[in-house]
C-alpha distance (Angstrom), angle and dihedral (degrees) to the residues before:
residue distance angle dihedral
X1 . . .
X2 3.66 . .
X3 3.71 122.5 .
X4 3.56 130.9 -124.5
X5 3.85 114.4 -134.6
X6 3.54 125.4 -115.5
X7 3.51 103.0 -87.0
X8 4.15 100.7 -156.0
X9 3.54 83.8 43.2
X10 4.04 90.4 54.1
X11 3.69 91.2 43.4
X12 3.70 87.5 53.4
X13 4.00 90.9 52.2
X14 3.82 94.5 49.4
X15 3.95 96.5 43.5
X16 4.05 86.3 53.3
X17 3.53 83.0 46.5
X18 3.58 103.1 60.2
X19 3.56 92.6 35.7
X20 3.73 90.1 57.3
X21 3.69 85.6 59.6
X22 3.61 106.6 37.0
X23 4.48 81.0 58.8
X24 3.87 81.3 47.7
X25 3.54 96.2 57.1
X26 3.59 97.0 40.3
X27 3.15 95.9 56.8
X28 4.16 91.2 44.4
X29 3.83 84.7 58.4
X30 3.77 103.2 43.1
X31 4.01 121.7 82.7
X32 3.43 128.9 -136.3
X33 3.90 116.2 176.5
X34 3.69 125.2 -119.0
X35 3.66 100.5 -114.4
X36 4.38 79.8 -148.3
X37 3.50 95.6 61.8
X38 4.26 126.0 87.7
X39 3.53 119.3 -133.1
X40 3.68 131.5 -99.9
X41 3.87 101.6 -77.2
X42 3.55 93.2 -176.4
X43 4.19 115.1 87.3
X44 3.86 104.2 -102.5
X45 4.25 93.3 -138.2
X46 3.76 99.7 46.7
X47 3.99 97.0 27.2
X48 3.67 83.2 -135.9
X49 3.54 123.0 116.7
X50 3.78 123.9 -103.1
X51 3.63 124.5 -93.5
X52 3.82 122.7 -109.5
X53 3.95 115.5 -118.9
X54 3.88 107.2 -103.8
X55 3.90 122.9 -112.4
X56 3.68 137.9 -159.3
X57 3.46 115.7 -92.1
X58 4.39 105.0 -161.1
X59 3.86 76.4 -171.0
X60 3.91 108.5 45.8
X61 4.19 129.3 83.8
X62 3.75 113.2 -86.9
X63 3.96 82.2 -103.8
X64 3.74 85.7 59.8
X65 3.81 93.6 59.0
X66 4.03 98.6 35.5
X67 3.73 88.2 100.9
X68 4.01 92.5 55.1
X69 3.93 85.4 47.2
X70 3.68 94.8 49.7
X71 3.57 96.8 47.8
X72 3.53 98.2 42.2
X73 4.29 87.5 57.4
X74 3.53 91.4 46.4
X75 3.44 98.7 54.5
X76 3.62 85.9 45.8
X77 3.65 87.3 53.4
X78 3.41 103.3 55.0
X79 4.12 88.1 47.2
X80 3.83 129.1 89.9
X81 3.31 84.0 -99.0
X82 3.62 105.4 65.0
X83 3.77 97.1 121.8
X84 3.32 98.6 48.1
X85 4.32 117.3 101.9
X86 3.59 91.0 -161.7
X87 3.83 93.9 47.9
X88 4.06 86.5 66.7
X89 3.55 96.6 51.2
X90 3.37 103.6 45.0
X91 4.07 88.6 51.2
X92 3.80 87.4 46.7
X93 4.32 93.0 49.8
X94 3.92 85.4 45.4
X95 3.92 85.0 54.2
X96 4.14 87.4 58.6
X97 4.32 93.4 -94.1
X98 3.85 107.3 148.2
X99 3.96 100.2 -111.8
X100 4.03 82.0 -146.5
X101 3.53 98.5 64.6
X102 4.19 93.6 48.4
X103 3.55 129.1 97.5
X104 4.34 132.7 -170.5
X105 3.27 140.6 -161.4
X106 4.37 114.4 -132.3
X107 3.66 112.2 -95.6
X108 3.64 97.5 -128.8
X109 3.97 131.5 45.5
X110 4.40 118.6 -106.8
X111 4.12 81.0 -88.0
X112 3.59 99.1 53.1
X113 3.36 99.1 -103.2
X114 4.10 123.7 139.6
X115 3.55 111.7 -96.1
X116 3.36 123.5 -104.7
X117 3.81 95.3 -144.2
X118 3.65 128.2 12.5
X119 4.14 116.3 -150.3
X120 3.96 118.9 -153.5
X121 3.62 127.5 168.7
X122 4.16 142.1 161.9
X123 3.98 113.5 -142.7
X124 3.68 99.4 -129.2
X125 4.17 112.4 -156.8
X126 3.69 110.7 -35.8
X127 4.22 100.1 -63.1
X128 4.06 106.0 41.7
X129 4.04 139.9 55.4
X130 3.32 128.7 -163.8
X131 3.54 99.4 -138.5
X132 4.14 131.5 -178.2
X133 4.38 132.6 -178.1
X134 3.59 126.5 -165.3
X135 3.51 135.8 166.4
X136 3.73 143.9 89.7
X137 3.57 96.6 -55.0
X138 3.23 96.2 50.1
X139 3.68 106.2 53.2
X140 3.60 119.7 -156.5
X141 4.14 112.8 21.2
X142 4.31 111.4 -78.2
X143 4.06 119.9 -152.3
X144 3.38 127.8 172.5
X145 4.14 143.4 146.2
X146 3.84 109.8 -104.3
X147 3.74 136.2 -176.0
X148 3.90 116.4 -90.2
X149 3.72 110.0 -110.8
X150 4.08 112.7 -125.2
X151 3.07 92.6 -91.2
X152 3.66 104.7 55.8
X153 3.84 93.3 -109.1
X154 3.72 122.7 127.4
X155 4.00 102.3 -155.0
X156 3.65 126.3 51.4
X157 4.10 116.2 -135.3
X158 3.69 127.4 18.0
X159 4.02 124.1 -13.3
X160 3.53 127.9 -172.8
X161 4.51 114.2 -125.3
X162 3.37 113.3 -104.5
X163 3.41 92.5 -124.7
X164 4.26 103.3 160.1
């Protein structure tokens, strides 16, 4: 006569059963990351990987350090700050520009009111400027390398001294 098993104790075994492999493929689907690994240097919507910062470069081509300049008035630009002439050059001499070589145009018009474009530049060697506008009129923040004029200066009309 054959025997029929137990059937709570059958139930019992299966339900361990399947929870023993529900845990097993929890586990199998979850991710934990391995603490040795690095992480993904490379910019996960382009593939590509991400750009270093620019730097100053005392010894590199006005071109060279365009992308320090830019950076530096953008940030500037998108700061409390943003109408402020003296804010610019004092984030562009904390960057390592020679405070000597820059010029500004005043903040506010002969009437006192803001100005509608503020001018800043650094006379780089004795043929370029790096030279940067912002302001209402001008939109979105403009750089670009320019010609020195003949006089070494950077910014046509009136400038205010740099005198901080």
């Amino acid at each position: 006569m054959l025997r029929r098993p137990n059937a709570p104790a059958s139930r019992t075994i299966r339900g361990a059963v399947i929870a023993a492999a529900l845990a097993i493929l929890l586990t199998a689907c979850t991710t934990t990351p391995n603490p040795s690994s690095s992480p993904d240097p490379t910019d996960s919507a382009t593939g590509t990987p991400p750009q270093e910062p620019p730097v100053y470069d005392p010894a590199g081509t006005a071109e060279a350090n365009l992308p320090i300049f830019t950076s530096i008035t953008q940030q500037v630009w998108g700061s409390g700050e943003r109408a402020s002439g003296r804010a610019y050059i004092d984030a562009l001499a904390a960057a390592g520009f020679d405070r000597s070589f820059m010029q500004v145009t005043p903040d506010q018009t002969t009437v006192g009111n803001a100005a509608e474009s503020l001018q800043f530049s650094v006379r780089w060697g004795d043929a370029h400027c790096l030279v940067g506008q912002v302001g209402p009129s001008t939109g979105e923040p403009v750089t670009a390398v320019m010609a020195q004029l003949a006089e070494g200066r950077c910014l046509v009309g009136a400038t205010r001294p740099i005198d901080w």
